[in-house]
C-alpha positions in Angstrom: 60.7 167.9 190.9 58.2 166.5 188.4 59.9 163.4 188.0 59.4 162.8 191.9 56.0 163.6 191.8 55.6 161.0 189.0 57.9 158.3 191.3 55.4 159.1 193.9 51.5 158.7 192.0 53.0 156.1 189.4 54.8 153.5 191.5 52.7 150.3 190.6 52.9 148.3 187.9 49.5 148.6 186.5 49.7 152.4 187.1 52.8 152.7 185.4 51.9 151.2 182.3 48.9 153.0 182.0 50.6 156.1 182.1 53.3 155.0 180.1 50.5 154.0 176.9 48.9 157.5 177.8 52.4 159.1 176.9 52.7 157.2 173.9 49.2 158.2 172.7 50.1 161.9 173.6 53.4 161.6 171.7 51.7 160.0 168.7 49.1 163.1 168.7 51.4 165.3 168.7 53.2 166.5 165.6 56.9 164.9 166.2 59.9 164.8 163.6 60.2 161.2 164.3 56.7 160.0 163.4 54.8 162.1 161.5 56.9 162.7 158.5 57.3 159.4 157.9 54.1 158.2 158.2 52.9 160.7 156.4 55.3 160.1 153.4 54.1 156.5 153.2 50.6 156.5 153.8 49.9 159.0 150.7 51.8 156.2 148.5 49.4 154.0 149.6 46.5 156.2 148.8 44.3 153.8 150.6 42.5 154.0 153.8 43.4 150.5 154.4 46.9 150.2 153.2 47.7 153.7 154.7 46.9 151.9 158.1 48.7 149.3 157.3 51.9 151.5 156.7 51.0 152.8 160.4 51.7 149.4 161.8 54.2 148.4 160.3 56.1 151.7 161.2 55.0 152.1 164.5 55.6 148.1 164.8 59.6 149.0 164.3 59.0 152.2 166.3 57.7 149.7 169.7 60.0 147.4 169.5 62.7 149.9 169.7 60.9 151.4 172.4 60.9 148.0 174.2 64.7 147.6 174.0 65.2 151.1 175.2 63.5 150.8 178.2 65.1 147.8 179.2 68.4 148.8 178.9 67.5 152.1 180.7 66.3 149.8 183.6 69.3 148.0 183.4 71.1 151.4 183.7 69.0 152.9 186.6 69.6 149.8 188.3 73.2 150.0 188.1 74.1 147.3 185.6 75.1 149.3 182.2 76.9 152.1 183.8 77.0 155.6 181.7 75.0 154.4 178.2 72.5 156.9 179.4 74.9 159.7 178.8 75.3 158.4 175.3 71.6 158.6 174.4 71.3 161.9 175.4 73.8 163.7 174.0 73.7 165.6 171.2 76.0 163.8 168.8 73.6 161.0 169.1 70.2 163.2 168.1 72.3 164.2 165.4 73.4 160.9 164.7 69.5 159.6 164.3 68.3 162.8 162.0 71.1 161.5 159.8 69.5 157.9 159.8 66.9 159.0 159.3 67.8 161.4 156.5 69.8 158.2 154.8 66.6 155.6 154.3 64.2 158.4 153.5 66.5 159.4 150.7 66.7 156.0 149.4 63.0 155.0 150.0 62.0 158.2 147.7 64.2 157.8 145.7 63.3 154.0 145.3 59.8 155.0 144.5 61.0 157.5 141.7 63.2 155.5 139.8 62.3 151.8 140.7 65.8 151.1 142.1 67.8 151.6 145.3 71.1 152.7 143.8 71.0 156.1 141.9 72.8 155.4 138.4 74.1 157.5 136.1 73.2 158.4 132.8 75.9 159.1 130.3 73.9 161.1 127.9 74.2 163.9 130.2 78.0 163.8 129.4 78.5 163.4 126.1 75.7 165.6 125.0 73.2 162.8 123.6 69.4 163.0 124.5 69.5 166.6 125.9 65.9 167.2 125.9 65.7 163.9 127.5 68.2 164.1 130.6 65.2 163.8 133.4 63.6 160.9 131.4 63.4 157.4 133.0 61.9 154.6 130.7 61.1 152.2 132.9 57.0 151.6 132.8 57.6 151.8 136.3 58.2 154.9 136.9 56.9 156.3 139.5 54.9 153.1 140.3 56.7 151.7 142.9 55.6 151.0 146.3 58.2 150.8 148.8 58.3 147.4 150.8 56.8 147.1 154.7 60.0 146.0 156.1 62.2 149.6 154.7 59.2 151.3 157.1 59.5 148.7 159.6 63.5 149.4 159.6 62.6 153.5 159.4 60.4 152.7 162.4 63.2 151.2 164.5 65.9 153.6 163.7 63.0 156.7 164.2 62.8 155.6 167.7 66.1 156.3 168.7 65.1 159.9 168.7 63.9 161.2 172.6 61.7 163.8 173.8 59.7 164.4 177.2 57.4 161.7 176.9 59.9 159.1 176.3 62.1 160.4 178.7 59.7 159.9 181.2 59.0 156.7 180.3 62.6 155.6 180.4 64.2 157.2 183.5 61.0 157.6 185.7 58.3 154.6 184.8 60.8 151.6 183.7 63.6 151.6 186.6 60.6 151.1 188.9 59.5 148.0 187.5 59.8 145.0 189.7 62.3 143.8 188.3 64.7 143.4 185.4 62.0 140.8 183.1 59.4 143.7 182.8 61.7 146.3 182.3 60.8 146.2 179.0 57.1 146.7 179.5 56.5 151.1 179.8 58.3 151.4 176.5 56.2 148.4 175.0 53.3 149.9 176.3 54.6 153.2 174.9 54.9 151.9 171.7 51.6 150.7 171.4 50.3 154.3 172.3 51.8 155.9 169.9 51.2 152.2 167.4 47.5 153.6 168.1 47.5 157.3 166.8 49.7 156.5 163.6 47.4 153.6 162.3 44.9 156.4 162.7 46.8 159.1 161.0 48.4 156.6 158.7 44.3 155.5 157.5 43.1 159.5 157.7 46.8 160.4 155.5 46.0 157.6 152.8 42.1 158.3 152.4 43.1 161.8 152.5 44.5 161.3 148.7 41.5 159.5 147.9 39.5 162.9 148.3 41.1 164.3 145.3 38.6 164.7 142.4 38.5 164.5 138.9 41.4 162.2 138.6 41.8 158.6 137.1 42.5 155.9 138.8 46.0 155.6 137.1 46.3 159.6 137.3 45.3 159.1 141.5 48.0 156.3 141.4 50.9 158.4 140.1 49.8 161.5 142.1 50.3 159.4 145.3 54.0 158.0 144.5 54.7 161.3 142.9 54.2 163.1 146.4 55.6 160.5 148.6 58.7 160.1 146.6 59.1 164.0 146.9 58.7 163.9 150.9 60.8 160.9 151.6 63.5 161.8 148.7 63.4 165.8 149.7 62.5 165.4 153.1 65.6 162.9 153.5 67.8 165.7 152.6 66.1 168.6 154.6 66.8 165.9 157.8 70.3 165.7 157.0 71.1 169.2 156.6 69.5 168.8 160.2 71.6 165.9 161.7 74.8 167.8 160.4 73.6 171.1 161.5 73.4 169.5 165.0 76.7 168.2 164.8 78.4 171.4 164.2 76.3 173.1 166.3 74.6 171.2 168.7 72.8 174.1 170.7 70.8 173.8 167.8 69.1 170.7 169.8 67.9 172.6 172.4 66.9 176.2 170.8 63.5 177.5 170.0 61.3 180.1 170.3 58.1 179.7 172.6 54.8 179.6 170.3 51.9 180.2 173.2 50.4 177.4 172.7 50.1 175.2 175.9 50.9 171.8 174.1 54.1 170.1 173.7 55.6 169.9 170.4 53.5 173.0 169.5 54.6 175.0 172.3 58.3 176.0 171.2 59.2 176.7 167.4 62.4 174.5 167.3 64.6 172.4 165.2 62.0 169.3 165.2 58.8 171.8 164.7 60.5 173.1 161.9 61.7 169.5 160.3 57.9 168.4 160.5 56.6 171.9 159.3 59.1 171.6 155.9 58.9 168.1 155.3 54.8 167.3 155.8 53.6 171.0 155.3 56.3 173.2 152.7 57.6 169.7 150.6 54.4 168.2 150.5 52.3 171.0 149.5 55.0 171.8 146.7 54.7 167.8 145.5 51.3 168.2 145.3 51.0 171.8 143.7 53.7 169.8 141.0 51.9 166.7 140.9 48.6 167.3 140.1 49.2 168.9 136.9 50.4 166.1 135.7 48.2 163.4 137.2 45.1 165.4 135.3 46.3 164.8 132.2 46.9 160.7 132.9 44.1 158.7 130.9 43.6 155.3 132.4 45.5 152.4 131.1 48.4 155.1 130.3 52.2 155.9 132.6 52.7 159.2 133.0 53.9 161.2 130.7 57.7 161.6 130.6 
């Protein structure tokens, strides 16, 4: 029913990607396990209004063009030229499969930022009993320093927008088979992209000034105290979303389960699998990196790595 009354108001093409940037905005707003983790894990590295803007872009820049190709091929599919690949992106297997891509280059981005290296390596000290005391020690003058590359959140970006709710939804199987024809099919989700391009370059600027509010901290002390936390989200978080992604495979009912909140806003309205993901990964992991971090940063003289 509501997707008829949206084929009836939102036949144009003008009208139709209007709505379709409207949806993006409103799904960039709105706290979503796809977005706002991630931005929010990079922008505090950056711990720059600026940069954390930056990271925002580039994100959301993978995130659009994903979004693009999407709505092409659901055009394609509406229009009877792909057959059933619309069954594929909407089962659960493939939600699942996406938290657990997700999961995978979080992992590796935090723990890139931690370590200064990709690959985790082991230390044989811990098994011959040499350099006890020292087993969580990393040398490198880097540690901790690292910032990780724009195209590891450009590729987070494009693997993030795999993941579908309402808003996309309606953007694919309502707004883009009803383009003219098959060369803008590609145009709601571009549109869409650049909605929701506009709320995380916010975010992603308000997330890295954000760090920059902390007080009584050097400016080597504020440095480390920005990796330290995003390393924790994307490294921890990574781990929390693949617990998820598997979760889902076993039991994919989790997908669709939650508990309504009251609150007359999507993504806020129902406490489910995705409200929890954002609510452990931005709210419980980040608050626990900080709460860690901070004691540490305060004792960080300028000129001086942290002390481990």
């Amino acid at each position: 029913m509501a997707f008829q009354f949206f084929n009836i108001i939102f036949d144009g093409l003008l009208s139709g990607l209007l709505l379709s940037f409207l949806l993006g905005l409103l799904h960039g707003i709105t706290p979503d396990e796809h977005t706002w983790p991630i931005t929010f894990s990079y922008a505090i590295g950056s711990y720059s209004t600026k940069k954390g803007a930056e990271v925002g872009l580039i994100f959301s820049s993978g995130f659009t063009l994903q979004r693009a190709i999407m709505s092409e091929i659901f055009y394609l599919i509406f229009n009877d030229a792909l057959g059933g690949i619309s069954n594929i992106v909407e089962s659960a297997a493939f939600f699942a499969l996406v938290y657990i891509l997700v999961s995978f280059f979080m992992a590796i981005a935090g723990y890139y930022i931690k370590y200064g290296r990709w690959v985790p390596h082991l230390n044989f000290d811990r098994f011959i009993g040499k350099g006890l005391n020292n087993r969580f020690k990393h040398e490198s003058e880097d540690f901790y320093a690292k910032n990780v590359s724009p195209w590891m959140a450009l590729v987070h970006g494009l693997i993030a927008g795999f993941g579908m709710g309402a808003f996309a939804l309606i953007t694919f199987t309502v707004i883009a088979p009803n383009m003219p024809n098959a060369y803008l099919g590609f145009m709601p989700g571009l549109f869409y992209g650049l909605g929701t391009m506009a709320m995380q370059i916010i975010f992603g600027a308000t997330f890295g000034a954000s760090m920059l509010k902390i007080k009584k901290l050097t400016s080597r002390g504020l440095e480390f105290l920005a990796h330290f936390m995003s390393s924790y989200v994307l490294l921890y978080g990574g781990i929390v979303f693949m617990l998820a992604g598997i979760s889902s495979f076993v039991f994919p009912v989790l997908l669709n389960a939650g508990v309504s909140t009251g609150i007359p806003v999507y993504n806020l309205n129902s406490f489910n699998l995705g409200f929890v993901l954002v609510i452990i990964t931005v709210g419980i992991i980040g608050l626990a990196a900080y709460l860690k971090g901070i004691k540490i940063a305060k004792s960080i003289k300028n000129g001086k790595r942290a002390p481990f």
